[in-house]
C-alpha positions in Angstrom: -22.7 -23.3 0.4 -23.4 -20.2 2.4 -20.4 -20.9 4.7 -18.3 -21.1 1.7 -18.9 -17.8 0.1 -18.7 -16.6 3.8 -15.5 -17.8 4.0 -14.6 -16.5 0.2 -15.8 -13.3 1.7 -13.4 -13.5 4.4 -10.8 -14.0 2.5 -11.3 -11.5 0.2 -11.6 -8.9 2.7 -8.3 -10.2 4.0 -6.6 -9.4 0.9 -8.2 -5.9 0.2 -6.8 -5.2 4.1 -3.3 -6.3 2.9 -3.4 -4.6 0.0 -4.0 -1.6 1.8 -1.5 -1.6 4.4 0.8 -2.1 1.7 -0.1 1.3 -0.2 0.5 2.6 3.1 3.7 0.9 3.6 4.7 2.3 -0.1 3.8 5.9 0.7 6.1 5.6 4.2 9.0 4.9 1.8 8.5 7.6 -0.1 8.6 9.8 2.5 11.5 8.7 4.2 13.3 8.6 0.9 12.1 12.4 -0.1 13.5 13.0 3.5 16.4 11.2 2.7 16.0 9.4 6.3 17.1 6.3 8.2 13.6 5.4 8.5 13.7 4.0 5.2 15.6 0.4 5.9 12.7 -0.2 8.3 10.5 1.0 5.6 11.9 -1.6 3.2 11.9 -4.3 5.7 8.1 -4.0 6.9 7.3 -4.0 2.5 9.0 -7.0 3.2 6.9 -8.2 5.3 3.4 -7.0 4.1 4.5 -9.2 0.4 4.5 -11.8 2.6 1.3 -11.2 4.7 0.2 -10.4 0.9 0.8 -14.0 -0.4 -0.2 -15.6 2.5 -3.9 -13.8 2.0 -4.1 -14.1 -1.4 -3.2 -18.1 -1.3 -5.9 -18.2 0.8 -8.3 -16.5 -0.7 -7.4 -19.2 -3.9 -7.8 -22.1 -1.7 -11.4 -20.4 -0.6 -12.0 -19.6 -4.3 -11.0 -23.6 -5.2 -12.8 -25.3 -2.7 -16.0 -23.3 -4.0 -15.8 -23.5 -7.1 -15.3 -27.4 -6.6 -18.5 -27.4 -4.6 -20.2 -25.4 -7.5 -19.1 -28.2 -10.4 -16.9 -25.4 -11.7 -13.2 -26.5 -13.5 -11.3 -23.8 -14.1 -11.8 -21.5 -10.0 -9.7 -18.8 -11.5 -13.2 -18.4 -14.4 -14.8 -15.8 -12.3 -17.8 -15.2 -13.9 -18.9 -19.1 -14.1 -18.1 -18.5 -10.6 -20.7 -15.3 -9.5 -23.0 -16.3 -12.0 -23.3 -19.9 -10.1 -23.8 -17.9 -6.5 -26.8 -16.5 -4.7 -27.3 -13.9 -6.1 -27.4 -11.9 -2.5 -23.7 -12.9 -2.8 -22.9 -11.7 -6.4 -22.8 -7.8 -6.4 -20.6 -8.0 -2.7 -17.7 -10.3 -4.3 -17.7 -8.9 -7.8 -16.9 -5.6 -6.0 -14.1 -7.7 -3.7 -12.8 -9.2 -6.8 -12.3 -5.8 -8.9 -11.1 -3.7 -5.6 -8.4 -6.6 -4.8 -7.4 -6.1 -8.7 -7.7 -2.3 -8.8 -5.1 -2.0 -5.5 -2.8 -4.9 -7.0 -2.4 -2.9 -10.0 -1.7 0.3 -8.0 1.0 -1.4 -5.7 2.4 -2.9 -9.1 2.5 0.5 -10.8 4.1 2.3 -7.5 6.5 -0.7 -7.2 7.6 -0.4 -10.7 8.3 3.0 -10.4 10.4 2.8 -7.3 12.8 0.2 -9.5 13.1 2.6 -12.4 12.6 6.5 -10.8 13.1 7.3 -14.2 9.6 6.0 -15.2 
């Protein structure tokens, strides 16, 4: 089972990374469009790409959380706290932290992505 959460780890840390670059990616656009620069089509076509890195992390990251959860007898791999409480509990404080950063940065990239479609909000 230690492998697994390893590899839940792994994946979780993969997501935080892409959820990072992203914010970077975000703040690049907004300074090429304050600057009003042709920077910003390849600023748009990189956010492009890091949604895509994005899903591909966080799809594996589910697969990780599945395949867990499965060996843990749990149903429903989305129930995270059937899923912590079941863990070492070495494991528990490290990918509760994960779990809430990965949210916390999703909602920040969803907030500044939101705003970029209505400037106006």
């Amino acid at each position: 089972m230690n492998r697994s959460v390893e590899r839940l780890v792994a994946a979780l840390r993969e997501e935080l990374t892409e959820y990072g670059e992203m914010l970077v990616l975000l703040d690049q656009q907004q300074a090429a469009m304050n600057r009003q620069t042709r920077d910003l089509r390849q600023c748009g076509e990189s956010i492009d790409a890091q949604f895509r890195a994005i899903t591909q992390a966080v799809r594996r990251r589910e697969e990780e959380q599945r395949q867990l959860a499965a060996q843990l007898g749990i149903e429903d791999p989305t129930a995270l706290p059937a899923l912590l409480s079941r863990l070492p509990s070495e494991y528990q404080p490290l990918l509760d932290a994960l779990f809430q950063e990965n949210s916390r940065l999703l909602s920040r990239i969803q907030q500044r992505t939101a705003s970029f479609k209505n400037p106006l909000s």
